[in-house]
N, CA, C and O atoms as CSV, one atom per row, in Angstrom:
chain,resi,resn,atom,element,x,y,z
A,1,UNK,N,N,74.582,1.295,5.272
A,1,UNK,CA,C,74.235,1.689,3.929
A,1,UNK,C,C,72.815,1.193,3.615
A,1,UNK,O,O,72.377,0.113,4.011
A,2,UNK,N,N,72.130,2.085,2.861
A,2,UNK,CA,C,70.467,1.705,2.627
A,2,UNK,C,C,70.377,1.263,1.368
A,2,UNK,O,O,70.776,1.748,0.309
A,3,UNK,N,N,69.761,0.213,1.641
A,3,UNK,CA,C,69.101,0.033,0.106
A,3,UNK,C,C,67.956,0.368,-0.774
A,3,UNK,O,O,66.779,0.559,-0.467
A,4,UNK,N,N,68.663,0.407,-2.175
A,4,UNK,CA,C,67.699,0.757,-3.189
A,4,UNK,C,C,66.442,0.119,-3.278
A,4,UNK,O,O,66.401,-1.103,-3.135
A,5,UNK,N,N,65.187,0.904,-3.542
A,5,UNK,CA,C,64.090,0.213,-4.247
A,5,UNK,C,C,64.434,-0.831,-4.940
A,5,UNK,O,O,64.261,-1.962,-4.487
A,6,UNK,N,N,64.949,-0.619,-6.087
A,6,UNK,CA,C,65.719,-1.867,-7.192
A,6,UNK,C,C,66.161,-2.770,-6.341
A,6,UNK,O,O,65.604,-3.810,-6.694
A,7,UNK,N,N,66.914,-3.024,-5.316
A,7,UNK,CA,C,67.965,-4.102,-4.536
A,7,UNK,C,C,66.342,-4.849,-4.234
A,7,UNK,O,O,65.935,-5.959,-4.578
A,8,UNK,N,N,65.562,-3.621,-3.365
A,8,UNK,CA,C,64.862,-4.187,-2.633
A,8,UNK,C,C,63.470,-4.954,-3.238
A,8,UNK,O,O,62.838,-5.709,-2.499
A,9,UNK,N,N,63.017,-4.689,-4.718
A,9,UNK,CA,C,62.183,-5.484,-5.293
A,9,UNK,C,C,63.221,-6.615,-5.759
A,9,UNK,O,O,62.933,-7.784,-5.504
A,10,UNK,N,N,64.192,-6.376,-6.304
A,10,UNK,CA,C,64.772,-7.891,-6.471
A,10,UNK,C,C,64.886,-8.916,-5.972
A,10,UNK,O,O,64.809,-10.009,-6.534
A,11,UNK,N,N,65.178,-8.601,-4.323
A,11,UNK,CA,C,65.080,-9.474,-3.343
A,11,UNK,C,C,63.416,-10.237,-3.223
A,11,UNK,O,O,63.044,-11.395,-3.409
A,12,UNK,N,N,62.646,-8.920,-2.809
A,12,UNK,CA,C,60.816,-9.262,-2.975
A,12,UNK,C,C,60.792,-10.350,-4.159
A,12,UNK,O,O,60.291,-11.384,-3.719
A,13,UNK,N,N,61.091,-10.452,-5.255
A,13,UNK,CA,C,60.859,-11.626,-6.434
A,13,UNK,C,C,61.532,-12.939,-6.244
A,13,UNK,O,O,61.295,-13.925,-6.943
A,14,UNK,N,N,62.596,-12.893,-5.020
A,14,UNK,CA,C,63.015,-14.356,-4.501
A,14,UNK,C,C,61.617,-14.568,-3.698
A,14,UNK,O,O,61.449,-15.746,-3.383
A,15,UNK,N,N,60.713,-13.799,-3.350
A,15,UNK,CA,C,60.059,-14.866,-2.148
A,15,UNK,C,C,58.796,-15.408,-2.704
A,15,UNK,O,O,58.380,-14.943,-3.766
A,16,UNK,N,N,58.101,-16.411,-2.048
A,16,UNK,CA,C,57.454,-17.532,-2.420
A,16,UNK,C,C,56.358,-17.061,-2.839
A,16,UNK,O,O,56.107,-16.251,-1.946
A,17,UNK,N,N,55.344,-16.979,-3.728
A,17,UNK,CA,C,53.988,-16.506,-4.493
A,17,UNK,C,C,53.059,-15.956,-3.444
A,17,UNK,O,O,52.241,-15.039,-3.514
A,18,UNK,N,N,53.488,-16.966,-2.193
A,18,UNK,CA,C,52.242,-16.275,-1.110
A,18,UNK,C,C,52.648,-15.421,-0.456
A,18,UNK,O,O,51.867,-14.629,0.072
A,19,UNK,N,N,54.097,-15.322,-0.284
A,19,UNK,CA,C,55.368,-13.906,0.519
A,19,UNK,C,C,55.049,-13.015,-0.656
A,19,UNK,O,O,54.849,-11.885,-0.210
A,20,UNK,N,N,54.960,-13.034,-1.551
A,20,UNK,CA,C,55.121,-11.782,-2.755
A,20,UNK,C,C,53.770,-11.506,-2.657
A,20,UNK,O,O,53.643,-10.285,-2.573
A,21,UNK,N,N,52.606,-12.120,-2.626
A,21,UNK,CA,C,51.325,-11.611,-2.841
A,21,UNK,C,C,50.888,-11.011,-1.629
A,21,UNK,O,O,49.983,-10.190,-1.775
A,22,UNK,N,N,51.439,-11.274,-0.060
A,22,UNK,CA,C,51.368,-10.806,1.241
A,22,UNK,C,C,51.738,-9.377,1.488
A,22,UNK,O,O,51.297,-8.530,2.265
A,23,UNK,N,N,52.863,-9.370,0.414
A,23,UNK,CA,C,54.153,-7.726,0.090
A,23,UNK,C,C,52.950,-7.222,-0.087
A,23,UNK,O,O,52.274,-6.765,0.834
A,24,UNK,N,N,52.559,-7.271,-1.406
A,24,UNK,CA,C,51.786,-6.607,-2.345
A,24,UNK,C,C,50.647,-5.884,-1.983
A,24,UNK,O,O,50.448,-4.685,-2.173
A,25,UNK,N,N,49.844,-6.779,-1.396
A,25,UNK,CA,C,48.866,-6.254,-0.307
A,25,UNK,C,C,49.221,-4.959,0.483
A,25,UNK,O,O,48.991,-3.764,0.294
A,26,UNK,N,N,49.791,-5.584,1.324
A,26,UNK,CA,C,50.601,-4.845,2.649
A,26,UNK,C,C,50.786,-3.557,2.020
A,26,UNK,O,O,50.258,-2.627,2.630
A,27,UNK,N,N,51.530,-3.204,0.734
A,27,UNK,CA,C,52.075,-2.203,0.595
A,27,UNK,C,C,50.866,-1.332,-0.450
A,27,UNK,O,O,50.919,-0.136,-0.733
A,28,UNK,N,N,49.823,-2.309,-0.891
A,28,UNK,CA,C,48.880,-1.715,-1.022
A,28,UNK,C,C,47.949,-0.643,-0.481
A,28,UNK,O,O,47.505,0.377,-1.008
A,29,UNK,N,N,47.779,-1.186,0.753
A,29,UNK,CA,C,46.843,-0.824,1.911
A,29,UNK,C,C,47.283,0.450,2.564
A,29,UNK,O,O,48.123,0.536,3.460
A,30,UNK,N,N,46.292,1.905,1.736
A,30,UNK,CA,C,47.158,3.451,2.149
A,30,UNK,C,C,46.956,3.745,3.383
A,30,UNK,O,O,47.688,4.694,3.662
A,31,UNK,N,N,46.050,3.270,4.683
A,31,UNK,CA,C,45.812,3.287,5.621
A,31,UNK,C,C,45.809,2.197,6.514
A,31,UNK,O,O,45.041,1.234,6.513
A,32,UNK,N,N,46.914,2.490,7.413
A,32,UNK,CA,C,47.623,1.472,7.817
A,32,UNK,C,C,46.703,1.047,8.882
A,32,UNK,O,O,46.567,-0.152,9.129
A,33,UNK,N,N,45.972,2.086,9.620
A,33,UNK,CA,C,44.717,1.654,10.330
A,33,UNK,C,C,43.904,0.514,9.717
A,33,UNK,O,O,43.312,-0.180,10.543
A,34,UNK,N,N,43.788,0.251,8.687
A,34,UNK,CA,C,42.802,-0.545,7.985
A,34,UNK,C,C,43.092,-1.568,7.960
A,34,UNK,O,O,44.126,-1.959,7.419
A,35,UNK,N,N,41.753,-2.748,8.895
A,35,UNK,CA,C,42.538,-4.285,8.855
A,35,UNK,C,C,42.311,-4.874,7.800
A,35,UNK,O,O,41.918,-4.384,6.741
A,36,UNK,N,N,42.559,-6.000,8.053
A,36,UNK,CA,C,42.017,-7.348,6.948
A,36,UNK,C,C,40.885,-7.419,6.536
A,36,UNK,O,O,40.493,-7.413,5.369
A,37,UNK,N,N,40.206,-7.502,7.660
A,37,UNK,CA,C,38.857,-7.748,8.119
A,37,UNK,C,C,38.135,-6.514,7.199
A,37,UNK,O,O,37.504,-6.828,6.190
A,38,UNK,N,N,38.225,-5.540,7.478
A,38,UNK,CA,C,37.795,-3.730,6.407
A,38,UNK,C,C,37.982,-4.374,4.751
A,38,UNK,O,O,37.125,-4.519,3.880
A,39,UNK,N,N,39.002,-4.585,4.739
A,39,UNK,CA,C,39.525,-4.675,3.433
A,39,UNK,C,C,38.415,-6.226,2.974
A,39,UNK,O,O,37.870,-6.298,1.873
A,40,UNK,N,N,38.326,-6.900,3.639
A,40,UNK,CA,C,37.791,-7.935,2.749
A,40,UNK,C,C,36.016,-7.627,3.384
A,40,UNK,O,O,35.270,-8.580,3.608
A,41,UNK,N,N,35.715,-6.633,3.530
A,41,UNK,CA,C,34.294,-6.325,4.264
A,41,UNK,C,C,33.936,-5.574,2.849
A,41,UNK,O,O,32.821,-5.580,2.327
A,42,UNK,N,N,35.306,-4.816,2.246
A,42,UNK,CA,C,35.037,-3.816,1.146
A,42,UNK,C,C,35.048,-4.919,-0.238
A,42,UNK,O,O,34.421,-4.802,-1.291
A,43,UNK,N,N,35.663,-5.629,0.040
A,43,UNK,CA,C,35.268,-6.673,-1.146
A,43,UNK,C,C,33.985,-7.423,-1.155
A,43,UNK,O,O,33.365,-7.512,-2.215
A,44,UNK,N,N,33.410,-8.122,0.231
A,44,UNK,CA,C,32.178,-8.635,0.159
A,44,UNK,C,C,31.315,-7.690,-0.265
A,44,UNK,O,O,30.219,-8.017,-0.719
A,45,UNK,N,N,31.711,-6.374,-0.168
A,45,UNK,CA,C,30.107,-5.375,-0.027
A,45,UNK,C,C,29.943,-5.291,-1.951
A,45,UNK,O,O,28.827,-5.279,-2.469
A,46,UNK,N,N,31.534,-5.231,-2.978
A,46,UNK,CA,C,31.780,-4.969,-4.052
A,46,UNK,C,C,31.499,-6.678,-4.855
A,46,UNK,O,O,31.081,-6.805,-6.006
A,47,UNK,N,N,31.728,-7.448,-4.239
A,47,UNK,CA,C,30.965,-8.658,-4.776
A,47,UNK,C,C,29.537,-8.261,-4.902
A,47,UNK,O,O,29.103,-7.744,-5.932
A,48,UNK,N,N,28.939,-8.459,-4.042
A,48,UNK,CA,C,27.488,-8.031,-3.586
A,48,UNK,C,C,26.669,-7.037,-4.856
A,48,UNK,O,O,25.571,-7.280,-5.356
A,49,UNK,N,N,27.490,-5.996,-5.137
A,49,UNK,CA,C,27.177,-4.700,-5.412
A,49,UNK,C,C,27.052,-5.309,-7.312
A,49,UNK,O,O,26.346,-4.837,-8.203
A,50,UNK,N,N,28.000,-6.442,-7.372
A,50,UNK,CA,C,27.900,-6.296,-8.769
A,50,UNK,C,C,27.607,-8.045,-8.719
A,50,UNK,O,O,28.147,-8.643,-9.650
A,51,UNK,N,N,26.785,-8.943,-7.700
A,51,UNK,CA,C,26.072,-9.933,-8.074
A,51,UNK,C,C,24.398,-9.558,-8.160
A,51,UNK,O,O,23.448,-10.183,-8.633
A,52,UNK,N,N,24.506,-8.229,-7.468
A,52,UNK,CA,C,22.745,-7.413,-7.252
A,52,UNK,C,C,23.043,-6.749,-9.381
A,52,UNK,O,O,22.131,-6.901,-10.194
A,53,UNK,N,N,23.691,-6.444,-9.572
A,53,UNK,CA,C,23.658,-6.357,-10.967
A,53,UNK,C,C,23.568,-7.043,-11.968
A,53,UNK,O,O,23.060,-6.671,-13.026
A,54,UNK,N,N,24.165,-8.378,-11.693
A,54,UNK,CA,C,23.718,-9.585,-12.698
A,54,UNK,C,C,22.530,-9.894,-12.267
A,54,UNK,O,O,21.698,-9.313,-12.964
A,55,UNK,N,N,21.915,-10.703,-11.232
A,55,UNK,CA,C,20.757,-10.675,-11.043
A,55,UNK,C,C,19.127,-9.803,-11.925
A,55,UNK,O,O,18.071,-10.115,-12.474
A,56,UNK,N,N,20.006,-8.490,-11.496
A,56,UNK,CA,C,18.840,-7.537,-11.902
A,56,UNK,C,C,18.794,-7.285,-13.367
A,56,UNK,O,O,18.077,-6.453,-13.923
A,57,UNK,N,N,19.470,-7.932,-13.817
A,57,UNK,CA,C,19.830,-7.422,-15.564
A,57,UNK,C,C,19.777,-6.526,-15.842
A,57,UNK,O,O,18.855,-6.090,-16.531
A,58,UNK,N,N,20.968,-5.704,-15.330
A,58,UNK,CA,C,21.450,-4.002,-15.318
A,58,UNK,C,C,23.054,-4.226,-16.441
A,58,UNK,O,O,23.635,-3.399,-17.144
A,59,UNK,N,N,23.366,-5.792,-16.161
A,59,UNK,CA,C,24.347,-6.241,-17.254
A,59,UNK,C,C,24.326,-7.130,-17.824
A,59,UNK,O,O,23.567,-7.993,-17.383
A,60,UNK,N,N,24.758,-7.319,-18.534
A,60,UNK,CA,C,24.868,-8.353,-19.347
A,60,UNK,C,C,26.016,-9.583,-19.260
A,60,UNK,O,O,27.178,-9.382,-19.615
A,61,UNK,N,N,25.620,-10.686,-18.821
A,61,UNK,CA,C,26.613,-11.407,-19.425
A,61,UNK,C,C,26.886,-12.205,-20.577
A,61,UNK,O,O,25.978,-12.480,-21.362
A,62,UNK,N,N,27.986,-12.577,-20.737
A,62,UNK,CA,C,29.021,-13.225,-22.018
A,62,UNK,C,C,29.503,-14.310,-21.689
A,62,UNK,O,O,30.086,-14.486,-20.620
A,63,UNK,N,N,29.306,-15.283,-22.655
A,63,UNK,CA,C,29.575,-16.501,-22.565
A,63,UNK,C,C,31.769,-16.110,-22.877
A,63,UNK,O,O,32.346,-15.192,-23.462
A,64,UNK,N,N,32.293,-17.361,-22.122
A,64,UNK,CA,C,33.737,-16.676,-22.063
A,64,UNK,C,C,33.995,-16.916,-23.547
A,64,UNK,O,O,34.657,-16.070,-24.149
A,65,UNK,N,N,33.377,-18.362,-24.423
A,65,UNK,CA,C,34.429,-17.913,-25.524
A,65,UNK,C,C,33.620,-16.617,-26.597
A,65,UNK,O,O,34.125,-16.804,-27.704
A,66,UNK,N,N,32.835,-15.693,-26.682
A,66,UNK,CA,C,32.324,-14.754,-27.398
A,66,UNK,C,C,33.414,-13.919,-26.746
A,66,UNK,O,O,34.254,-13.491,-27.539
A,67,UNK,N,N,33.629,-13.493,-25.053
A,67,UNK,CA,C,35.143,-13.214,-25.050
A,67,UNK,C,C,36.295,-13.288,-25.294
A,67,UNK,O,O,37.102,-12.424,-25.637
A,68,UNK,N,N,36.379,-14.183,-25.145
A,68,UNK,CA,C,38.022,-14.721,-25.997
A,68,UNK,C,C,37.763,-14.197,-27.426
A,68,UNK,O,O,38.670,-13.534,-27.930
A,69,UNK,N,N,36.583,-14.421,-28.177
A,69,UNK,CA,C,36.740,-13.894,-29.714
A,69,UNK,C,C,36.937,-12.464,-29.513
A,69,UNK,O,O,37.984,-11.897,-29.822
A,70,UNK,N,N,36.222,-12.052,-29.146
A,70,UNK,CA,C,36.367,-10.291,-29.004
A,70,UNK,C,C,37.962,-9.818,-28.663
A,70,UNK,O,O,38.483,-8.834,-29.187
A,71,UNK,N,N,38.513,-10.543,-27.863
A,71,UNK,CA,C,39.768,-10.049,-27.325
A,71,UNK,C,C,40.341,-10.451,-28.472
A,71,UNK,O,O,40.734,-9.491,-29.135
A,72,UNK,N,N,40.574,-11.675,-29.042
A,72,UNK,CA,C,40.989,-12.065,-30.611
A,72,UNK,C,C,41.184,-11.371,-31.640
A,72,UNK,O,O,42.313,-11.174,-32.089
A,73,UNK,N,N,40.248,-10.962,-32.093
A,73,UNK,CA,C,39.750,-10.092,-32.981
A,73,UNK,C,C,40.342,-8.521,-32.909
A,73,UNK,O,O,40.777,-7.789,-33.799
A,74,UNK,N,N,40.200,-8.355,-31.708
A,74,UNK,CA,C,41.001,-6.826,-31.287
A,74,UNK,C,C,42.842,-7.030,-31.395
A,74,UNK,O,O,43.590,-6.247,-31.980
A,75,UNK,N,N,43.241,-8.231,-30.697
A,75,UNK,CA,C,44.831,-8.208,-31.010
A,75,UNK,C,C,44.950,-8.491,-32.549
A,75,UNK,O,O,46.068,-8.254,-33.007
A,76,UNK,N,N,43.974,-8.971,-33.464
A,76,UNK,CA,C,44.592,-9.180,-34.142
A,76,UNK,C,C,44.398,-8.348,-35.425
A,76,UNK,O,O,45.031,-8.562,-36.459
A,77,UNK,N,N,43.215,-7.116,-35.232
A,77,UNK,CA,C,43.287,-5.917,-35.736
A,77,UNK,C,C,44.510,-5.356,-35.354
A,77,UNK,O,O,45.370,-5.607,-36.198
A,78,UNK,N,N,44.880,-4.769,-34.520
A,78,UNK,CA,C,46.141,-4.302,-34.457
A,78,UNK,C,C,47.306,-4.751,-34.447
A,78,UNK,O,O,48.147,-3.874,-34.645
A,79,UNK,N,N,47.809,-6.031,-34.258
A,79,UNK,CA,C,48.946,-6.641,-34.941
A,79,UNK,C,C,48.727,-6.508,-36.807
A,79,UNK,O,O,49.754,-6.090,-37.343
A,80,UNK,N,N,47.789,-6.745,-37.597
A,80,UNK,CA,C,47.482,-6.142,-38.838
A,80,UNK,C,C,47.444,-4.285,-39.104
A,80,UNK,O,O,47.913,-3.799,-40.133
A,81,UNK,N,N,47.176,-3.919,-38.635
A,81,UNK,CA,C,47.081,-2.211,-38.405
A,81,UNK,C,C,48.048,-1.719,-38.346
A,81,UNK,O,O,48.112,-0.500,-38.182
């Protein structure tokens, strides 16, 4: 007898933060050809891509708590709304 998706994420949420985050990945990754190594080559290149943007002041950054207010301010327009 096969099991359900449902059986089978329930089980996935017994395992340990680094077994669940290993799943996650794994079942991420649409090309199974594609190693580790690709995958974290595509992250160095996407680090890269957006530390050449801070640098160049193409963005802007924000101090975190002017973030935190902004996010503030927005939940708490709409919890009022």
């Amino acid at each position: 007898m096969s099991r359900t998706a449902a059986e089978i994420l329930e089980e996935a949420r017994q395992l340990s933060p680094g077994n669940q985050d290993w799943l996650v990945e794994s079942l991420l990754i649409k090309d199974k050809d594609e190693s580790a190594e690709e995958v974290e080559a595509a992250w160095d290149s996407e680090i890269k891509r957006r530390l050449d943007e801070i640098d160049s002041g193409a963005v802007e950054m924000l101090p975190l708590e002017e973030v935190l207010a902004r996010m503030d301010a927005k939940v708490l327009s709409r919890q009022q709304g």
